[in-house]
C-alpha positions as CSV (number, residue, x, y, z in Angstrom):
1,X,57.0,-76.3,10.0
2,X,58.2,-73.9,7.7
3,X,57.4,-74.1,4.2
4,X,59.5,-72.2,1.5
5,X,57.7,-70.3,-1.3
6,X,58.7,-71.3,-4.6
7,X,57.6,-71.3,-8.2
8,X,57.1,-75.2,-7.2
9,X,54.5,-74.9,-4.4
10,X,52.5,-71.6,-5.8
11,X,53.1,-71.8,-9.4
12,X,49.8,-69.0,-9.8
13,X,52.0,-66.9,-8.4
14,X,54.6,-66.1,-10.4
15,X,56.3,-62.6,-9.6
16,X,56.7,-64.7,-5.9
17,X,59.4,-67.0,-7.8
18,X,62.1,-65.1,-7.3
19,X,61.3,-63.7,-3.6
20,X,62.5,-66.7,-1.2
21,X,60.2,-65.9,1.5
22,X,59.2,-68.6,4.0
23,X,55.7,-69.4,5.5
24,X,55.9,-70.6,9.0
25,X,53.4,-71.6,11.5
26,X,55.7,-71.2,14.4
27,X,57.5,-68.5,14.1
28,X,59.8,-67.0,17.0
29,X,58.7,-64.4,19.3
30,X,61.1,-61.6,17.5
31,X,58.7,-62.0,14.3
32,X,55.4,-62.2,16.3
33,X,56.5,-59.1,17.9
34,X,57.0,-57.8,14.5
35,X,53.9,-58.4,13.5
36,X,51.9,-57.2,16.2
37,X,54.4,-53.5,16.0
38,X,53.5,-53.2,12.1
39,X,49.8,-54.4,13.3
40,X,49.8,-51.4,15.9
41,X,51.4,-49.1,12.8
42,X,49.0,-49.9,10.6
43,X,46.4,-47.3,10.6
44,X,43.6,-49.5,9.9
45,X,42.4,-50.9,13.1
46,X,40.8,-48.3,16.1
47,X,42.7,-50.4,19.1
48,X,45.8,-51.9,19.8
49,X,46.5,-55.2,19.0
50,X,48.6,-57.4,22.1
51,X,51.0,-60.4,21.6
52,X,48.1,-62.2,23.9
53,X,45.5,-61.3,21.2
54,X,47.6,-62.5,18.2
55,X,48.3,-65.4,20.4
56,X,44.9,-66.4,20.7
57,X,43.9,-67.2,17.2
58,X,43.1,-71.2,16.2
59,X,45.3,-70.2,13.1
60,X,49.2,-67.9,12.9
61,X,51.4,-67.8,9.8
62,X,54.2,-65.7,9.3
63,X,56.0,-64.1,6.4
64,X,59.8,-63.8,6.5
65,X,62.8,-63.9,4.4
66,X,65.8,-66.7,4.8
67,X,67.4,-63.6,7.1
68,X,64.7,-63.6,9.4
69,X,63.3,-60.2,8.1
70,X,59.4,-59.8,8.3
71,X,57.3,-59.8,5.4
72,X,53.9,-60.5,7.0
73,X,51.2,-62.2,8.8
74,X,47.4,-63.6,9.0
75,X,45.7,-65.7,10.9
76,X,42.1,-67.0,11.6
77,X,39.6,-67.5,14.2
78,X,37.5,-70.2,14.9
79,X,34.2,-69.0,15.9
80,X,32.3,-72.6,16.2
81,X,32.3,-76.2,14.7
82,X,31.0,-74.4,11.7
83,X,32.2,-71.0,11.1
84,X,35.4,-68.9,11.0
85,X,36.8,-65.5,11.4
86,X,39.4,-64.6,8.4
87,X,41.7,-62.8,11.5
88,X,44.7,-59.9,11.1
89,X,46.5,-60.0,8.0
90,X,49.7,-57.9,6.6
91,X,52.5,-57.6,4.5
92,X,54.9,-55.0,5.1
93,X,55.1,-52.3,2.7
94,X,58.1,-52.9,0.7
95,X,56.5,-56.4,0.0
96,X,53.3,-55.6,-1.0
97,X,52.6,-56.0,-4.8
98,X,53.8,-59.7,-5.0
99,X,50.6,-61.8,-4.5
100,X,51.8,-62.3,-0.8
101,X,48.6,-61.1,0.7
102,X,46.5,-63.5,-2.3
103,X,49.1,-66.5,-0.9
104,X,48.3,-66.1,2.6
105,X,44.3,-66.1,1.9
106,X,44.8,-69.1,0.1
107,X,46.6,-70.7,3.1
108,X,43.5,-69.7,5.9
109,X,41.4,-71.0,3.1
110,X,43.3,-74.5,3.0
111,X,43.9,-74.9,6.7
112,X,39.8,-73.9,7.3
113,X,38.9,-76.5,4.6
114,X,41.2,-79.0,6.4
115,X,39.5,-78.7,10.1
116,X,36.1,-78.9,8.0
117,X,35.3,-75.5,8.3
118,X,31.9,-74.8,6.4
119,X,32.1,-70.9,6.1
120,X,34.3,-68.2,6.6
121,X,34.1,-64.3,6.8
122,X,35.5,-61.5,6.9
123,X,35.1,-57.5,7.8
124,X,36.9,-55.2,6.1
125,X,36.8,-51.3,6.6
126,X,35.4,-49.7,3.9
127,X,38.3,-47.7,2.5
128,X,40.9,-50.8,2.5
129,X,40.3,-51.5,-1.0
130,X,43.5,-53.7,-1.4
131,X,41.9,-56.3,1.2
132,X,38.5,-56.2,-0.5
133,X,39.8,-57.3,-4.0
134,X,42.3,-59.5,-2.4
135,X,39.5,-61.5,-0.5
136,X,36.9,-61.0,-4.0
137,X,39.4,-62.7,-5.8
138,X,39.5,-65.6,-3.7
139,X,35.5,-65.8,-4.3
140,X,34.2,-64.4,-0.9
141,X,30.7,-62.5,-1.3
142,X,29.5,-59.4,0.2
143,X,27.0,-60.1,3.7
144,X,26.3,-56.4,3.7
145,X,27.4,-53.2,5.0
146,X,27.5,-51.5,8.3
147,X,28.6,-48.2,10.2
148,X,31.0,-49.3,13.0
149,X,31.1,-47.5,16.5
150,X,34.7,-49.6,17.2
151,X,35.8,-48.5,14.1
152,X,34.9,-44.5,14.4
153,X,31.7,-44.7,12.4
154,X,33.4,-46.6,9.5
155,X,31.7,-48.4,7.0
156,X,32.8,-51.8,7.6
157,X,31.8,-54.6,5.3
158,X,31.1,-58.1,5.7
159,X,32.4,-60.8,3.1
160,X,31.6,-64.6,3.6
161,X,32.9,-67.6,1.5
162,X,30.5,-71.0,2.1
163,X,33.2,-73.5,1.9
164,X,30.6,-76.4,2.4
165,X,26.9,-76.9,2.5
166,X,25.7,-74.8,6.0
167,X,23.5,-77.2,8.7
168,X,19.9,-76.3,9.4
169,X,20.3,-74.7,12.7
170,X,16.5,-73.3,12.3
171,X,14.0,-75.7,13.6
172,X,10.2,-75.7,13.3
173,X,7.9,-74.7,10.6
């Protein structure tokens, strides 16, 4: 069900007021298509992303003004019971700058909270600054750091954000 951004469902957001962009969790194969071409555009991942891929997550929202014009994407991926992937996010570049990407975090934060999610994470590549803030903001941690074959010897780094108290999966002494 789409759900139109406004001053009175993101009030934190306030240079979003005058944008009427809507968030949709079904959105029509035109703007998925969209999304995965501006994924594939992107620069920042080493492979190319497929409609089956974007398709696959537990977790789609798309970005797009009244027209039908894509703004952007994210999604997430359920890993187990416990734990989530933060998944592929964008906003197109002449809507960047206007807390979109800080508004879609918040809404794979909400829907992961809602299924009972106790963690989530992320990996970032090192030199995507905007994403690391973005995700610091909404009080993820950095795991650590590592050097990436996939992603042509990149540094990649790990955030997590503990949404509730972890289970024990360690037994014995």
């Amino acid at each position: 069900m789409p759900i139109p951004l406004s001053y009175k469902y993101v009030p934190e957001y306030q240079s979003l007021t005058h944008l009427p962009f809507v968030f949709t969790n079904e959105p029509s194969i035109e703007l998925l298509n969209t999304f995965v071409e501006a994924l594939n555009q992107n620069g920042h991942l080493p492979y190319k992303v497929s409609l089956k891929q974007l398709l696959d997550t537990s977790y789609l929202q798309v970005a797009h003004t009244p027209e039908g014009e894509f703004v952007g994407g994210c999604s997430i991926k359920l890993r187990d019971g416990e734990i989530a992937k933060m998944g592929l996010m964008l906003v197109d570049k002449k809507y960047r700058q206007f807390g979109i990407a800080e508004y879609m975090t918040q809404l794979r934060i909400g829907h992961a909270k809602r299924l009972g999610i106790k963690m989530l994470y992320a990996k970032v590549r090192g030199n995507n600054i905007s994403s690391m803030n973005n995700l610091y903001k909404a009080g993820f941690q950095v795991m650590g750091n590592f050097l990436s074959e996939k992603y042509l010897y990149s540094t990649i780094t790990w955030l997590y954000l503990p949404l509730k108290p972890m289970t024990n999966r360690v037994s014995g002494s």
